[in-house]
C-alpha positions in Angstrom: 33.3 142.1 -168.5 36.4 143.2 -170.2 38.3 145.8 -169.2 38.7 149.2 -170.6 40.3 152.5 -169.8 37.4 154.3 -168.3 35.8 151.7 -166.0 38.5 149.2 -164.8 37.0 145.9 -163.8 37.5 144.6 -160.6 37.0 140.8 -158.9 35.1 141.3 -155.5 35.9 137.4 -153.7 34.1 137.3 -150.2 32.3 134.6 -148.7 30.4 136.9 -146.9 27.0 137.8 -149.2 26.6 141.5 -147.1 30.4 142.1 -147.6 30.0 141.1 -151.2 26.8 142.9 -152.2 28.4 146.4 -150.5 31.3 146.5 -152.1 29.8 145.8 -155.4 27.2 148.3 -154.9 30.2 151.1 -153.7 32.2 150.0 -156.8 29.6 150.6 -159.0 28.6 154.0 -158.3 32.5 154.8 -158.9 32.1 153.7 -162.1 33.3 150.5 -161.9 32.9 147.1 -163.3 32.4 145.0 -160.8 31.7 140.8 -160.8 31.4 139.6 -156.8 31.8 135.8 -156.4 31.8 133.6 -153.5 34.6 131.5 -153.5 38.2 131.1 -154.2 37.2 128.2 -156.9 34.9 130.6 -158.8 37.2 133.7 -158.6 40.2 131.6 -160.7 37.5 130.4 -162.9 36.6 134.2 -164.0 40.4 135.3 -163.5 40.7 132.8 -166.6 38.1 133.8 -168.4 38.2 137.7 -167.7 41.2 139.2 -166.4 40.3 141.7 -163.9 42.1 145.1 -163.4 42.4 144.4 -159.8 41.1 141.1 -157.4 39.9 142.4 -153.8 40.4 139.1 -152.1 39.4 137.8 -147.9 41.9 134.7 -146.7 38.9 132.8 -145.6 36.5 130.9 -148.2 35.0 128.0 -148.8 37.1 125.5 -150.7 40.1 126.9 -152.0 40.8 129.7 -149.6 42.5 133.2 -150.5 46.3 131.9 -149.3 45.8 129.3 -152.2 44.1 131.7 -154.9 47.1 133.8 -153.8 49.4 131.6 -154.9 47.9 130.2 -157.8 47.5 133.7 -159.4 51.3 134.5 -158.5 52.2 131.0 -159.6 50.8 132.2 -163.4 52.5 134.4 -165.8 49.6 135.8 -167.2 48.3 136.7 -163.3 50.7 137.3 -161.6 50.9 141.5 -162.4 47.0 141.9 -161.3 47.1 143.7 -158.4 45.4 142.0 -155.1 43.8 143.7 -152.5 43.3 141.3 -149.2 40.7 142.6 -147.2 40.3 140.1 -144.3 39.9 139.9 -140.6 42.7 137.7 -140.6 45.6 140.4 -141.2 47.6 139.8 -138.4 48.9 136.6 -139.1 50.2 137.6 -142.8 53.6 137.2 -142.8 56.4 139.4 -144.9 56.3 137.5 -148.0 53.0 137.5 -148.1 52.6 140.9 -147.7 54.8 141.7 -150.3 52.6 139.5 -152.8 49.7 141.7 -152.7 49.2 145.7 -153.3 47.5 146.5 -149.7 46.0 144.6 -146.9 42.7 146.2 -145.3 41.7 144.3 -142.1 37.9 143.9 -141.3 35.6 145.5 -140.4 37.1 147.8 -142.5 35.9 152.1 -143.4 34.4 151.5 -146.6 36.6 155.3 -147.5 39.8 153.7 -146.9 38.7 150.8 -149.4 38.1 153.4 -152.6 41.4 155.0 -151.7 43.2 152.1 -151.8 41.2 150.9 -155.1 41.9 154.2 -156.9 45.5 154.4 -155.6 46.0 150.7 -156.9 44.4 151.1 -159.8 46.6 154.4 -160.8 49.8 152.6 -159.7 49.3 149.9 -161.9 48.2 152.0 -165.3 51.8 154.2 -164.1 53.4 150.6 -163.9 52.0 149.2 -167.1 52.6 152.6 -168.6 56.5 152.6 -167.4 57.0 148.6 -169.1 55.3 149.8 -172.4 57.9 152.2 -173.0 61.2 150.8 -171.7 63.6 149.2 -174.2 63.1 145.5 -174.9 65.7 144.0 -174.0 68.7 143.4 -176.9 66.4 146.1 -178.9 66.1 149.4 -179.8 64.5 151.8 -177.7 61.3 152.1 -179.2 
């Protein structure tokens, strides 16, 4: 599902199958494109194959967990700029560099309200951010 300017694509990664199945369904009817996966393995396979607009991302999953997806997508040029959402029950124990890794942390059970806020807000935070880079001055150029 590749991205596009009217229906940004967003990586649902939840072990949970109701957890999964909501927040696809809520995506959706934004207008979303939405791809829900299971584990932390199967999210950095689809990372790699289709670059999401945004990753919502719990801690704890089978095999490699969120604190290693984490790190693998910040470890990576090409991921490191998508923006992560952790929404996990496991919040409290997230250190500061941690928390400044990813765009928001929701703790669980979570207001399924505060989650499309926090979506949208990303999501227009990042086009502004992307926006800004596109038009600042390579550097030992020209302004374009």
């Amino acid at each position: 599902m590749p991205s596009n300017a009217t229906h940004p694509y967003i990586l649902v990664v939840d072990d949970n199958e109701e957890i999964r199945e909501l927040l696809e369904l809520v995506l959706e009817e934004e207008g979303y494109e939405v791809r829900a996966v299971a584990s932390g393995d199967e999210a950095l396979k689809l990372v790699r194959e289709q670059r999401p607009d945004l990753i919502t991302l719990d801690l704890s999953l089978p095999g490699k967990d969120g604190w290693a997806v984490l790190r693998e997508l910040q470890s990576n040029d090409e991921t490191v700029t998508i923006p992560v959402l952790i929404i996990s029950a496991f919040t409290r124990h997230l250190g500061g560099a941690a928390r400044d890794q990813v765009a928001q942390i929701i703790p669980k059970p979570f207001y399924l309200n505060q989650i499309l806020a926090e979506v949208k807000a990303t999501l227009e935070r990042d086009a502004g951010r992307r926006l800004q880079r596109a038009h600042a001055p390579q550097e030992g150029g020209a302004p374009s």
